[in-house]
N, C-alpha and C positions, 0 to 999 in steps of 0.2 A: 330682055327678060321674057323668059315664055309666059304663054295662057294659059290658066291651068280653070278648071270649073267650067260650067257652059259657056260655050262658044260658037261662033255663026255657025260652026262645022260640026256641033254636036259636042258632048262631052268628052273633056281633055283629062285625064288621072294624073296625077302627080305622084310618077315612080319610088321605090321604095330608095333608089342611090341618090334620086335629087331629093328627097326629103333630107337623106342622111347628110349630104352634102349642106345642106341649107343651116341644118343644126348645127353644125360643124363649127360653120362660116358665123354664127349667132356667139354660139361660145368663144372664140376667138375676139369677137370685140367686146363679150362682158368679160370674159379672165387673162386678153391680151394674145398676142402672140404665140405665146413659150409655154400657150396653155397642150398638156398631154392629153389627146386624144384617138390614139391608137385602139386597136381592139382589142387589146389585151391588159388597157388601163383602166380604172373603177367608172371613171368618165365616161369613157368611148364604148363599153359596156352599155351605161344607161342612155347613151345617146344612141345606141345600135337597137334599144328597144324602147323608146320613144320615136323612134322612126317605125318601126315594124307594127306599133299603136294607129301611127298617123295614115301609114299604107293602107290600115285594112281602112279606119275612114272611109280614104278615100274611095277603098272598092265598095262600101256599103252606100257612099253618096254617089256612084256611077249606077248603080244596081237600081238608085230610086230614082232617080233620073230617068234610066231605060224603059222605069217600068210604069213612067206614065204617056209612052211613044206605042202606041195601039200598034207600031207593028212587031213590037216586041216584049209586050206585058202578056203573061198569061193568066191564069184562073180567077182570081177574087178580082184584083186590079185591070183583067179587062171585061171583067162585069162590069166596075165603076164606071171605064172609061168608055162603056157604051151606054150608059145610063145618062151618061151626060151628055150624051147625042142622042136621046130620046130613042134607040134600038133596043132591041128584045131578039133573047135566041130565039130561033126556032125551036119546034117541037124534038127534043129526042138529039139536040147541037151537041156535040164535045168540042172541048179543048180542041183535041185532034183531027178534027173538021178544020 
């Protein structure tokens, strides 16, 4: 089984085929085997967008993730994050500095 969430290696997303896959494989042992879930059935349907729900998740909790790693947060969030290292821009800093 993969890692999916923070990991020694940094943040791991859990794809939008292994989510589909994963619902898939869920439905199958609540409705059985002989359960229909193709794309073109009312199921496979709602399982193709409860995956597409779960995907962006996961890109909003990589997104907040990154954006407390000072070397890749910008504007308000690396205010914070030098706030809490007791820094201060300089006079006249941007972002773009």
């Amino acid at each position: 089984m993969a890692n999916y969430g923070v990991t020694p290696q940094g943040f791991a997303r859990k794809r939008l085929p292994e989510i589909l896959s994963d619902i898939e494989a869920d439905g199958k042992l609540v409705f059985g085997e002989g359960v229909i879930q193709t794309a073109q059935s009312p199921l496979g349907q709602w399982n193709g967008l409860a995956a597409d729900v779960a995907s962006r998740l996961w890109e909003v909790a990589e997104s907040v993730y990154q954006s407390y790693d000072p070397d890749q947060a910008e504007g308000v969030r690396l205010e914070h994050l030098a706030r809490l290292r007791l820094l201060e821009r300089g006079d006249g800093e941007l972002d773009e500095a």
